[in-house]
DOFI-682964 format. One record per residue (C-alpha): residue number from 1; residue in one letter; x, y, z. Coordinates in nm, 2 decimals. Each point is the difference from the previous one (the first is absolute). Example, Ala and Ser with C-alpha at 12.3 -4.5 7.8 and 13.67 -1.06 7.14 Angstrom:
[r 1; "a"; [1.23; -0.45; 0.78]]
[r 2; "s"; [0.14; 0.34; -0.07]]
***
This chain:
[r 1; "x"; [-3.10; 1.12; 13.11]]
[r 2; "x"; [0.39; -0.11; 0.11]]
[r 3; "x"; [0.26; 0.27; 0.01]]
[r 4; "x"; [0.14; -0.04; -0.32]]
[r 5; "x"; [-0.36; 0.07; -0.18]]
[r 6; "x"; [-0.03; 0.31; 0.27]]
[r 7; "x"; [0.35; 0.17; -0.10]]
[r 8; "x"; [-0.08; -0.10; -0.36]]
[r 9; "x"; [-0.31; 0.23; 0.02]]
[r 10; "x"; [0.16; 0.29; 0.15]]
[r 11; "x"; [0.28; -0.03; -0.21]]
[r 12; "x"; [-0.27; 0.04; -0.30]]
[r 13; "x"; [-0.18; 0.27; 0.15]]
[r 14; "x"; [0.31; 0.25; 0.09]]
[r 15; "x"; [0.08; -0.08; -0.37]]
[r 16; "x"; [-0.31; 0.13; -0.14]]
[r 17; "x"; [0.00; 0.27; 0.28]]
[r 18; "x"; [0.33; 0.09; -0.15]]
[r 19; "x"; [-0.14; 0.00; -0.32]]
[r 20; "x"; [-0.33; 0.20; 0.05]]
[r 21; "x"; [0.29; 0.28; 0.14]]
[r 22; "x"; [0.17; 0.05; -0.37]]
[r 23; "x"; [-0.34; -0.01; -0.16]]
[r 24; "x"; [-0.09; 0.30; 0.20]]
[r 25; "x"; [-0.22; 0.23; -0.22]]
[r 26; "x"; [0.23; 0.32; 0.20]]
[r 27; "x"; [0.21; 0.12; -0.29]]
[r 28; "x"; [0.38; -0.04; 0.06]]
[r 29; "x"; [0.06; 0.38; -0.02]]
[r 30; "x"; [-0.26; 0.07; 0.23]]
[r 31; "x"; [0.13; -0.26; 0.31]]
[r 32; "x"; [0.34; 0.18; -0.10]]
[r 33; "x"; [-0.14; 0.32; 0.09]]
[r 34; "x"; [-0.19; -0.10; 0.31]]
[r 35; "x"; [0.37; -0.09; 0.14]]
[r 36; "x"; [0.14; 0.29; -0.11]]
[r 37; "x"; [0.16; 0.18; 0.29]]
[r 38; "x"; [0.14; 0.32; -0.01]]
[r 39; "x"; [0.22; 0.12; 0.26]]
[r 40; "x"; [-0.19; 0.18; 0.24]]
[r 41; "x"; [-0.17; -0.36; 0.05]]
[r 42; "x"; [0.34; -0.12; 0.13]]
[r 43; "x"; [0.02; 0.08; 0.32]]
[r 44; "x"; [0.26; -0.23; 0.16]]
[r 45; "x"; [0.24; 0.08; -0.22]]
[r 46; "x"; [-0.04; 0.38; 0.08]]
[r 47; "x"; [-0.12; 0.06; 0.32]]
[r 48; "x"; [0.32; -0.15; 0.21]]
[r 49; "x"; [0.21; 0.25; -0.20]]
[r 50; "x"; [-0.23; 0.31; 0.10]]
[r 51; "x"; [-0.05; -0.10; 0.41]]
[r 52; "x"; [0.12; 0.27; 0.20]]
[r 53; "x"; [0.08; 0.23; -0.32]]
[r 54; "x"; [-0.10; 0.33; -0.08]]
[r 55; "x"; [-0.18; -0.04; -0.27]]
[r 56; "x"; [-0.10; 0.22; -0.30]]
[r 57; "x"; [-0.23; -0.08; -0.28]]
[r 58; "x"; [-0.07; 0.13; -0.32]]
[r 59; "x"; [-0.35; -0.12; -0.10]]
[r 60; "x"; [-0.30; 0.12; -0.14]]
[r 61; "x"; [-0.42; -0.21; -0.05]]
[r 62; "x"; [0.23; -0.28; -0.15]]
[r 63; "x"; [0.19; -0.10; 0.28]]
[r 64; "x"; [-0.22; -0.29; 0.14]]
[r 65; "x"; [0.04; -0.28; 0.20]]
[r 66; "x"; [-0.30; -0.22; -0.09]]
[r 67; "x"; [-0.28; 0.26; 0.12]]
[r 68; "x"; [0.18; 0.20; 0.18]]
[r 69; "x"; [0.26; 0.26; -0.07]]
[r 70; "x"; [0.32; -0.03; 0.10]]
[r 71; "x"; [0.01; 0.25; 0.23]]
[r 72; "x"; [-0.28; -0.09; 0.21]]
[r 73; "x"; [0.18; -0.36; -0.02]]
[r 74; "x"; [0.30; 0.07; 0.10]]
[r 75; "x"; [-0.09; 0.19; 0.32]]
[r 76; "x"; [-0.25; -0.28; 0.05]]
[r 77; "x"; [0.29; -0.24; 0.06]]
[r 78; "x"; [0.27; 0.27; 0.20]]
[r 79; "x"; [0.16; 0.13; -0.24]]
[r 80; "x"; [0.14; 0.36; 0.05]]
[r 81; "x"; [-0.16; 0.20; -0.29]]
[r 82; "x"; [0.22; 0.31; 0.07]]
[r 83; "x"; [-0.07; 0.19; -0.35]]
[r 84; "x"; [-0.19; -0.03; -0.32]]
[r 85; "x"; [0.08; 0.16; -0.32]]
[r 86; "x"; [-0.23; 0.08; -0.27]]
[r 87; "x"; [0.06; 0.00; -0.36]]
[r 88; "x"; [-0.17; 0.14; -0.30]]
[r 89; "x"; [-0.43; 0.00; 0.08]]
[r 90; "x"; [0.11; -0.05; 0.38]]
[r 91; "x"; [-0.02; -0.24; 0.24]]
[r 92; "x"; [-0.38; -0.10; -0.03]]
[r 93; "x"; [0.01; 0.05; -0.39]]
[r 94; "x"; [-0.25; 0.32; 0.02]]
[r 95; "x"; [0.26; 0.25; -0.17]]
[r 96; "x"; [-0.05; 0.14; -0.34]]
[r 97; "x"; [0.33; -0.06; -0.28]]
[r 98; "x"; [0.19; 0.24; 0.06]]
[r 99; "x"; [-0.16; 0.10; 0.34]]
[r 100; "x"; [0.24; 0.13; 0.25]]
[r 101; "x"; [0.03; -0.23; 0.27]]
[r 102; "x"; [0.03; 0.17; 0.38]]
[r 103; "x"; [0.17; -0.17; 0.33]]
[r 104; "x"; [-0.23; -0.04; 0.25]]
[r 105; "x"; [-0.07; -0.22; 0.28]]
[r 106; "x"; [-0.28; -0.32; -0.13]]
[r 107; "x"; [-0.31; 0.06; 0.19]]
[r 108; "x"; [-0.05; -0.36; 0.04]]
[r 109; "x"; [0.36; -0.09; 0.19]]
[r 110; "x"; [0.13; 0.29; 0.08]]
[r 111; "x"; [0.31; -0.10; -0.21]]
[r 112; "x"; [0.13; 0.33; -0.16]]
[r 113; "x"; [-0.01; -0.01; -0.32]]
[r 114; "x"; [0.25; 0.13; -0.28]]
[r 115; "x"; [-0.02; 0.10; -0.28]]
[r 116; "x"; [0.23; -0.14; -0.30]]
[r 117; "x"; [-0.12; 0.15; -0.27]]
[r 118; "x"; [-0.04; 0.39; -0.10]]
[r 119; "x"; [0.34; 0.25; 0.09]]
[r 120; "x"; [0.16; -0.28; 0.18]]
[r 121; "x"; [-0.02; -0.30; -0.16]]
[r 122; "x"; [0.27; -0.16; 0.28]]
[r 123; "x"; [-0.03; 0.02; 0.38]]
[r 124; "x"; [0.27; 0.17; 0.19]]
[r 125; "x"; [0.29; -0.17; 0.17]]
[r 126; "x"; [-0.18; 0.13; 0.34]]
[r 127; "x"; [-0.30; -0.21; -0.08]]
[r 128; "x"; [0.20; -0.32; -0.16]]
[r 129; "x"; [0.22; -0.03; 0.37]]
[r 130; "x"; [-0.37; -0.05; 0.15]]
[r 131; "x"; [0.01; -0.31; -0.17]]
[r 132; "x"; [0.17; -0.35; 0.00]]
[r 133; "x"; [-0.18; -0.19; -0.33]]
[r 134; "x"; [-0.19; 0.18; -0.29]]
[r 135; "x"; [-0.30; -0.23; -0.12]]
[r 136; "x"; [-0.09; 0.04; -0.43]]
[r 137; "x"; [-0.35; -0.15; -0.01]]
[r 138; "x"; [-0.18; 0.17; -0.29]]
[r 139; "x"; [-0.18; -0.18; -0.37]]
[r 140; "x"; [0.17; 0.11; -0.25]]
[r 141; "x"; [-0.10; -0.04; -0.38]]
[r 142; "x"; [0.29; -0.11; -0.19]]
[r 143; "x"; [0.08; 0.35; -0.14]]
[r 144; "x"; [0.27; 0.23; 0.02]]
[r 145; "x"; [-0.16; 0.34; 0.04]]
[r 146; "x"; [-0.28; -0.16; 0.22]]
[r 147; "x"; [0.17; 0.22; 0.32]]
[r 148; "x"; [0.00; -0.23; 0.35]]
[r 149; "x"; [0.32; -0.15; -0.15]]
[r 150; "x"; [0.14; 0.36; -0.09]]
[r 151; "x"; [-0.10; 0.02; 0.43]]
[r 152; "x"; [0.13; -0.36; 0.09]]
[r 153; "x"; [0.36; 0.13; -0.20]]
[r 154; "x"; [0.05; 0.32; 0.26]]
[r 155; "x"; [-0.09; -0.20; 0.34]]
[r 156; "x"; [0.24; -0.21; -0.12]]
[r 157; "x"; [0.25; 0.26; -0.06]]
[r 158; "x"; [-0.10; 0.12; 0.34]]
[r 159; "x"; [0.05; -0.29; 0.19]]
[r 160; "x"; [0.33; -0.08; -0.18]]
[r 161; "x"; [0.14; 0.36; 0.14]]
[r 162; "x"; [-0.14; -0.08; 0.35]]
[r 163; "x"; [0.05; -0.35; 0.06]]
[r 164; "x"; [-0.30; -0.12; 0.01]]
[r 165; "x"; [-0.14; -0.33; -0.14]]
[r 166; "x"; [-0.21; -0.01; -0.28]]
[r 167; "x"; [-0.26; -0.30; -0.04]]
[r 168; "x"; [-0.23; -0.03; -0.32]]
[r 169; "x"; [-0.35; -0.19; 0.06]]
[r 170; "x"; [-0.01; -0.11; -0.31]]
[r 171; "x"; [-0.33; -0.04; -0.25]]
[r 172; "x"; [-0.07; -0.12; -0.33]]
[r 173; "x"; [0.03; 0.21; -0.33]]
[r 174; "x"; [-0.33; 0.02; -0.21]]
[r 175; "x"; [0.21; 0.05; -0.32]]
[r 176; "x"; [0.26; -0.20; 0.08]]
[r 177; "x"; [0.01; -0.22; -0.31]]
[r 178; "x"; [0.07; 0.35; -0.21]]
[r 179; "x"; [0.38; 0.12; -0.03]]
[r 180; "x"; [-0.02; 0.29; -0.28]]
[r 181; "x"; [0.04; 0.32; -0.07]]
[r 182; "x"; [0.30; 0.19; -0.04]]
[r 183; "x"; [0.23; 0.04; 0.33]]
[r 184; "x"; [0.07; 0.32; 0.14]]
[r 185; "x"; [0.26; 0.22; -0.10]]
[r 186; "x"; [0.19; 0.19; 0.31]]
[r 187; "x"; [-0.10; 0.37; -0.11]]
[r 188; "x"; [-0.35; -0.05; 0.03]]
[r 189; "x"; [-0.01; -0.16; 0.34]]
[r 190; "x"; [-0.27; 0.17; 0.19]]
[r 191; "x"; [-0.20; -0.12; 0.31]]
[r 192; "x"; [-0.23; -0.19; -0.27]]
[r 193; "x"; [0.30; -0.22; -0.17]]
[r 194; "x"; [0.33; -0.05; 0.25]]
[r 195; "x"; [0.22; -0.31; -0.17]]
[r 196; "x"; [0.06; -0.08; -0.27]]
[r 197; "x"; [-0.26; -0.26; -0.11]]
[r 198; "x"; [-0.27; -0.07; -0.23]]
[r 199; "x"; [-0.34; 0.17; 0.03]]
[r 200; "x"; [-0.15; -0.35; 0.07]]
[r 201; "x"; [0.33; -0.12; 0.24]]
[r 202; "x"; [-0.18; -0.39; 0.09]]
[r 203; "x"; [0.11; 0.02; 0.34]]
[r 204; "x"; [-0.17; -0.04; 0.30]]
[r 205; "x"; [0.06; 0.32; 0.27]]
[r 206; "x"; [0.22; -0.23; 0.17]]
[r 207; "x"; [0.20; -0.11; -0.28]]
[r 208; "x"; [0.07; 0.36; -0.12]]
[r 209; "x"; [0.12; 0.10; 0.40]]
[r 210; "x"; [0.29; -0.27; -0.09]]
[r 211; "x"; [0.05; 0.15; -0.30]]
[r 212; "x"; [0.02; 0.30; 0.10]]
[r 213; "x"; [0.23; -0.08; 0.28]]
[r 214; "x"; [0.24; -0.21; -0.17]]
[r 215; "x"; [0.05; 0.26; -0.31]]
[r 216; "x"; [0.09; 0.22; 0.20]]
[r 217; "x"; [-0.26; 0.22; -0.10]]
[r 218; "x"; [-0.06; 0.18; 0.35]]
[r 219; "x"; [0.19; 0.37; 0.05]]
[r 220; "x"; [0.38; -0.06; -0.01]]
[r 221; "x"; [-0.03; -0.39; -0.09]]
[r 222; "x"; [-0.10; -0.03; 0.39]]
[r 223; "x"; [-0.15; -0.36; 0.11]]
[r 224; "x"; [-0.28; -0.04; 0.26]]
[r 225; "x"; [-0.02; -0.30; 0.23]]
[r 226; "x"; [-0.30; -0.16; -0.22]]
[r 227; "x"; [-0.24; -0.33; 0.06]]
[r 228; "x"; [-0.25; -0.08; -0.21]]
[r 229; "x"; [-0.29; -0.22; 0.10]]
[r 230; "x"; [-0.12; -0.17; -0.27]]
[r 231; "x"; [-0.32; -0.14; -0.12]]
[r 232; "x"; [-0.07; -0.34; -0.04]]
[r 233; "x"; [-0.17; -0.22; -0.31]]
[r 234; "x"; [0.11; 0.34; -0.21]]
[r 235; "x"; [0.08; 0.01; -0.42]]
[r 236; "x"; [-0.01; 0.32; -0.18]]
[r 237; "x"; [-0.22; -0.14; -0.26]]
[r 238; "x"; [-0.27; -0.09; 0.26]]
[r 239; "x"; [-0.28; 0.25; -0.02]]
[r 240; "x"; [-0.09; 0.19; 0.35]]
[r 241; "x"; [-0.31; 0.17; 0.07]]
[r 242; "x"; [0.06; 0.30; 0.21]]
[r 243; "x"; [-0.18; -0.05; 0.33]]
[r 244; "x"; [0.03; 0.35; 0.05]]
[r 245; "x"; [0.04; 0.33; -0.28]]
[r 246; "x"; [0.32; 0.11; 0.04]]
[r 247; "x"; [-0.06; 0.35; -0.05]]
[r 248; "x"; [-0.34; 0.17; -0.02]]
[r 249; "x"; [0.00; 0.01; -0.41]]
[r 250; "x"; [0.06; -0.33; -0.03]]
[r 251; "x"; [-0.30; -0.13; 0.12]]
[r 252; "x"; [0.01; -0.39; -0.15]]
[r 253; "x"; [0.22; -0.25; -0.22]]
[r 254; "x"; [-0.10; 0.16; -0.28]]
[r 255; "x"; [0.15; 0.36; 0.05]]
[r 256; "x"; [0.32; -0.17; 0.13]]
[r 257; "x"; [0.02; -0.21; -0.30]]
[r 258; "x"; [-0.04; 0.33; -0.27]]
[r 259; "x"; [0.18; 0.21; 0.23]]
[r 260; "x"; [0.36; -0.03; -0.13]]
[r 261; "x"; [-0.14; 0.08; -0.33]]
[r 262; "x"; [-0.25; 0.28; 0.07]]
[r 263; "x"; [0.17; 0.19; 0.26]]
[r 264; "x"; [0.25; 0.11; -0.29]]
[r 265; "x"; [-0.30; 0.24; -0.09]]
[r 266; "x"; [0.04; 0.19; 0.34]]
[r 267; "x"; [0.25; 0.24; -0.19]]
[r 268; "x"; [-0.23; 0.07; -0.29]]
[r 269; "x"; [-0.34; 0.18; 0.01]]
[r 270; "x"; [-0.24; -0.31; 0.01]]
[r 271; "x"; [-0.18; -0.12; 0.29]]
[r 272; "x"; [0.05; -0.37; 0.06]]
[r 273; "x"; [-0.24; -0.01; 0.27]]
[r 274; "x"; [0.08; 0.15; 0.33]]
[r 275; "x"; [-0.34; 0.17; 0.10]]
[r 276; "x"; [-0.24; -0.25; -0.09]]
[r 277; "x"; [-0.08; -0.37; 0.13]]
[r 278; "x"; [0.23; -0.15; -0.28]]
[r 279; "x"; [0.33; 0.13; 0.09]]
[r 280; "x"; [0.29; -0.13; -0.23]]
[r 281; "x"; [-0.26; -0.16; -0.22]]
[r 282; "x"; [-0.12; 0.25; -0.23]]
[r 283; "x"; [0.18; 0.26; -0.24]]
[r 284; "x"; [-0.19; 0.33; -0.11]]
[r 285; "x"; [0.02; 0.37; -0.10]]
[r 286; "x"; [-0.26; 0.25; -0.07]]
[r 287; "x"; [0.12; 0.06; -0.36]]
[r 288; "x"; [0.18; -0.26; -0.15]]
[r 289; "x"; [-0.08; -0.36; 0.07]]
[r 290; "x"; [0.03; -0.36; -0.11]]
[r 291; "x"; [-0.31; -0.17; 0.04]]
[r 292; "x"; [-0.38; 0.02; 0.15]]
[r 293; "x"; [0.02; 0.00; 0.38]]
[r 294; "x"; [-0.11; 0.30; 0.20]]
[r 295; "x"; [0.10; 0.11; 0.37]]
[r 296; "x"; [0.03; 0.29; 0.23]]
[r 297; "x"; [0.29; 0.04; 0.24]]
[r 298; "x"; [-0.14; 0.18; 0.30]]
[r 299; "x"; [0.20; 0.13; 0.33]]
[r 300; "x"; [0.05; -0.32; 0.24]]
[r 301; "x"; [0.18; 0.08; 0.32]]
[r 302; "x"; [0.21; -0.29; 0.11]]
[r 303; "x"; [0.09; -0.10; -0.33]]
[r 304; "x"; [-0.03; 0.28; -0.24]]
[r 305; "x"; [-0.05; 0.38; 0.13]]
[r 306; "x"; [0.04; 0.12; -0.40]]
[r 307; "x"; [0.03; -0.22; -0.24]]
[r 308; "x"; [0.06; 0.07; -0.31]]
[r 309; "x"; [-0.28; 0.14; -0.28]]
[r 310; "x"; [-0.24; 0.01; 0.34]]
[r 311; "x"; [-0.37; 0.01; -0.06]]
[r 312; "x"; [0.07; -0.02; -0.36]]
[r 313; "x"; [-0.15; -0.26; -0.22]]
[r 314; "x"; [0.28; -0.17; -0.19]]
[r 315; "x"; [-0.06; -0.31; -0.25]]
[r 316; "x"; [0.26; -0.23; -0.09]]
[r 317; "x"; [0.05; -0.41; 0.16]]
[r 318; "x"; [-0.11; -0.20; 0.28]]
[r 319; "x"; [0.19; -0.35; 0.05]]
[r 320; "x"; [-0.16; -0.33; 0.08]]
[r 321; "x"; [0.19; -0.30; 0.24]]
[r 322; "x"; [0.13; -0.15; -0.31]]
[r 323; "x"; [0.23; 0.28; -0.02]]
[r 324; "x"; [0.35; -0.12; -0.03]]
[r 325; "x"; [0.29; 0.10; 0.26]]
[r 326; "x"; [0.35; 0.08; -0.08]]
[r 327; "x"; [0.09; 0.32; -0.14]]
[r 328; "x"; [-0.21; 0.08; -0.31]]
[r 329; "x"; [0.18; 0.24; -0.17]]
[r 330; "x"; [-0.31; 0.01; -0.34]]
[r 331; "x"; [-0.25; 0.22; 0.27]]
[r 332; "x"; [0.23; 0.33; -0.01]]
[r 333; "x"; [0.14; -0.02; -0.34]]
[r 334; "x"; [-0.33; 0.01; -0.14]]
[r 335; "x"; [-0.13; 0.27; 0.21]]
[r 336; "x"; [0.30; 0.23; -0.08]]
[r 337; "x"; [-0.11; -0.10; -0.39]]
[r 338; "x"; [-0.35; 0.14; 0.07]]
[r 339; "x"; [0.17; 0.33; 0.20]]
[r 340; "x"; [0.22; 0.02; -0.28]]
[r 341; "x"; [-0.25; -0.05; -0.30]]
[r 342; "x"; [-0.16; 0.31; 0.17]]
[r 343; "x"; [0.31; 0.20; 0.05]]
[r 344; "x"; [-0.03; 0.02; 0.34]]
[r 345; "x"; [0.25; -0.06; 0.31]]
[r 346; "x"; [-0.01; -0.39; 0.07]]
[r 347; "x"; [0.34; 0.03; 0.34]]
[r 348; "x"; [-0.12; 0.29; 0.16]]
[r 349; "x"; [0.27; -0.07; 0.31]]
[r 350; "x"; [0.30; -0.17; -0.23]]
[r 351; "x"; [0.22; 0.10; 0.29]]
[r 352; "x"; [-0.24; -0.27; 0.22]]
[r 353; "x"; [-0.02; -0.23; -0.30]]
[r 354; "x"; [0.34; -0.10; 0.02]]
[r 355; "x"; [0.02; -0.01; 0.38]]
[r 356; "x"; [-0.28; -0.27; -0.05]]
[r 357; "x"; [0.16; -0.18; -0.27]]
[r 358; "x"; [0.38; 0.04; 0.20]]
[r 359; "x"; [0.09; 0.17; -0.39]]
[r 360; "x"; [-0.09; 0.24; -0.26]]
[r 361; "x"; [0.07; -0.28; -0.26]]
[r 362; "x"; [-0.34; -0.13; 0.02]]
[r 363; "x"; [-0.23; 0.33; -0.04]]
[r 364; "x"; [0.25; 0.09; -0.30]]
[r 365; "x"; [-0.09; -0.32; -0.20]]
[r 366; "x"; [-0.36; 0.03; 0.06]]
[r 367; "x"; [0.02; 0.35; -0.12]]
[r 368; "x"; [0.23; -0.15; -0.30]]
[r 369; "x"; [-0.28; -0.16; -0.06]]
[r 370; "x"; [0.18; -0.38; 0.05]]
[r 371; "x"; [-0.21; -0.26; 0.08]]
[r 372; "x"; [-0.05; -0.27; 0.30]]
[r 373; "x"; [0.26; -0.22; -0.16]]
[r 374; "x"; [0.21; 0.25; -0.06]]
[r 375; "x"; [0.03; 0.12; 0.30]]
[r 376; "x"; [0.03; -0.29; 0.23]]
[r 377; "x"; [0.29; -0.16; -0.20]]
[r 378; "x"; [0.15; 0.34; 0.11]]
[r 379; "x"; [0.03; -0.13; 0.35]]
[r 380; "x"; [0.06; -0.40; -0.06]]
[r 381; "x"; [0.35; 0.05; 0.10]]
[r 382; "x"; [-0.03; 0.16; 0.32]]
[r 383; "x"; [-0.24; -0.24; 0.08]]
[r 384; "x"; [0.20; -0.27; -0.06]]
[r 385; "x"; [0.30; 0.10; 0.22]]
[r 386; "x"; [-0.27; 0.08; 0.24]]
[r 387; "x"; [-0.17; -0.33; 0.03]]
[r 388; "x"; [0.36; -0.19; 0.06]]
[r 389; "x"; [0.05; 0.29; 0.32]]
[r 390; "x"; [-0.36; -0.08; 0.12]]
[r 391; "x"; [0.08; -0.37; 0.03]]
[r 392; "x"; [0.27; 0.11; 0.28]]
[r 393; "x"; [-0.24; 0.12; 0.24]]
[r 394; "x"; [-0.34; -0.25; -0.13]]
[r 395; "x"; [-0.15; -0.20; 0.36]]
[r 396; "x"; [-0.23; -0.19; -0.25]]
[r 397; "x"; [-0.08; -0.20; -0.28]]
[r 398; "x"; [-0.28; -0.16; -0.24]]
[r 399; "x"; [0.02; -0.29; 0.20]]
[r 400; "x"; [-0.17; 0.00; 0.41]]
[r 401; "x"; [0.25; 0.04; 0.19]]
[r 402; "x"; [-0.10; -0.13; 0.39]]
[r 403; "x"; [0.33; 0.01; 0.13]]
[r 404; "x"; [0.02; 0.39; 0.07]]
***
C-alpha cells in the first residue's frame, strides 16, 4: 500500500470515527448534564482569591465538592476555615423547620460554629472583623420563601457593614424554567419573602446575590464587594436532579417540583406531608378531603418533631412523577371549596398566608371565590416589569454557554 492509499484510509476511518461520535445513543440533554459544573467544582477560579484569607462559610449537606464537603475540602487544600455559619436545619441539615439553631463548635473541625438563624438571624460586627471573605454555598429551590436566601441576604448585609468580601459558589436552580407568581409587596416582608419578586423568581442563588446587590436592596442601599462563580454548560430550562435534599422535607425531585404549590397550605389546617415518608407530596385532613389516599403523620425528629394532624389518619391525595412543576395554583382553590362547602375555616394563619404569598391579594381572591385564571392575570404586570429587571443580573441562557 503507497502513502497516498495509507492517508486515504485514515482519512476514512477518522471520518466514520467522527461520525459514530454524533450517532451516540447518549441523549443530548444527558451529555449536557454530565458537563454541568456548578461552582464549587471550580476551583481555580476560587481558590487563589481565598489563599491566606479568613474564611467564613455559610453551608449546609448541599455544599459539596464532588464527594466531599466543602469544608473538609477546603482545609484539605490550606485554606483557613476560620468560622462556619449555619442557616435554617443547620449545618449538617439535621434541624427540624423552624428548629432553633445553637452556636457551637463542629465536633468534626473544631471550627465554631454560628448560628444564623433563630433570635439573631445576622452575626455581630465582632464576629464579621474575624473574617476577610464570606463564602454562599447552599442549593436553593427556585422559590422565594424557601429561607437559605432569606440567610444568604443578611451575611450579605453583614459583610457589606464590615468590609468583608462576599463570594457565591453558585448552583443550579431545579425550577428555574418557572417565573410566576405574584411579587412581593414591602409590608409583608418577613424572613420567608425579602424582595420584591415572584414566588417562582427563575434565578439561580447567584444571580439573585447580583440582584440583590445592584437594587440596592441590602439595609440603607449598601453594596458588598460581591463575585459570583458561575457554573458552566447552565440554562434555566435544563432540568437538575438534586444530588443532595436540600432540606430534610424535601426528600427528592418530586417534593421540590410541587413545593411552590403545596407549601401555600402551611398556613391552613391540612397536612401536606411533613411526618410521613412522602413529604410535600401528599395533601390530607381527618375530616374533609379530596380524594382516596390514606396516611398518618407521626413525630420524626430531624425533620418533623410535631407535624401537623399527628398520628391521625387523614385521607385526601398522593402525587405521582408526572406531577407538573410551576406554581399550581387549582390544588388550594379547590381544597378551600371543599373547607368552604362544609363551612369550615380553610386559612387558619391568614396573617402567614400572605407572608407566603408576599400579599393578602391572593388568599382574598381564593376566598372570592375567583378562579386560577383569574387570579394569575392579577399579577401579569408585575411579572412583566419583573422579567425585563431579571435580565440585568441573568449569567445564563438557553443556549451552552462554555465560555464562563
Amino acid at each position: 500500500m503507497n502513502a497516498s492509499s495509507s492517508l486515504l484510509k485514515c482519512l476514512l476511518l477518522c471520518l466514520a470515527v467522527m461520525i459514530g461520535g454524533c450517532q451516540s445513543s447518549v441523549p443530548a440533554s444527558r451529555f449536557e448534564e454530565a458537563r454541568l459544573l456548578v461552582g464549587a467544582q471550580r476551583a481555580a477560579l476560587y481558590l487563589p482569591l481565598l489563599k491566606g484569607k479568613r474564611v467564613g462559610l455559610v453551608v449546609n449537606q448541599t455544599s459539596r465538592v464532588n464527594n466531599q464537603h466543602l469544608v473538609d475540602y477546603l482545609l484539605n487544600v490550606g485554606v483557613n476555615v476560620a468560622i462556619i455559619f449555619a442557616p435554617e436545619h443547620g449545618f449538617r441539615g439535621d434541624h427540624d423547620a423552624g428548629q432553633r439553631v445553637n452556636s457551637t463548635k463542629d465536633p468534626k473541625t473544631g471550627i465554631p460554629l454560628v448560628s444564623i438563624y433563630g433570635s439573631a438571624k445576622k452575626p455581630k460586627r465582632a464576629v464579621m472583623a474575624e473574617l476577610d471573605i464570606v463564602v454562599f454555598d447552599i442549593q436553593d429551590v427556585g422559590v422565594r420563601f424557601y429561607t437559605f436566601i432569606s440567610s444568604m441576604h443578611y451575611m450579605m448585609e453583614a459583610s457589606a457593614e464590615t468590609g468583608v468580601k462576599f463570594m457565591v459558589l453558585d448552583r443550579p436552580n431545579p425550577n428555574g424554567a418557572f417565573i410566576d407568581g405574584p411579587l412581593l409587596e414591602r409590608k409583608y416582608q418577613s424572613f420567608v419573602g425579602m424582595h420584591p419578586i415572584p414566588l417562582l423568581h427563575g434565578l439561580t442563588v447567584g444571580e439573585l446575590a447580583l440582584m440583590i446587590n445592584g437594587q440596592g436592596w441590602l439595609g440603607d442601599g449598601i453594596e458588598v464587594d460581591l463575585k459570583v462563580i458561575p457554573l458552566v454548560n447552565y440554562r434555566h430550562s435544563h432540568p437538575y436532579s438534586l444530588p443532595v435534599k436540600p432540606s430534610p422535607n424535601l426528600p427528592n425531585d418530586l417534593a421540590v417540583r410541587l413545593y411552590p404549590s403545596l407549601a401555600l397550605f402551611e398556613a391552613t389546617p391540612i397536612s401536606i406531608g411533613r411526618g410521613t415518608d412522602y413529604p410535600f407530596q401528599v395533601i390530607g385532613h381527618d375530616k374533609i378531603s379530596i380524594g382516596e389516599y390514606s396516611f398518618t403523620p407521626t413525630s420524626r425528629p430531624g425533620s418533623a418533631i410535631n407535624p401537623k394532624l399527628v398520628n391521625k389518619e387523614l385521607h385526601g391525595m398522593k402525587f405521582t412523577r408526572s406531577a407538573k412543576g410551576g406554581l399550581n395554583l387549582d390544588y388550594v382553590i379547590n381544597w378551600h371549596r371543599a373547607f368552604s362547602a362544609q363551612q369550615q375555616e380553610f386559612f387558619k394563619y391568614p396573617a402567614f398566608m400572605d407572608k407566603l404569598a408576599g400579599t393578602d391579594k391572593l388568599r382574598l381572591a381564593i376566598t372570592a371565590g375567583q378562579s386560577g385564571q383569574q387570579i394569575r392575570a392579577s399579577w401579569q404586570q408585575g411579572l412583566n416589569q419583573y422579567r425585563l429587571l431579571r435580565q440585568q443580573y441573568v449569567l445564563y441562557t438557553d443556549a451552552i454557554d462554555e465560555s464562563l
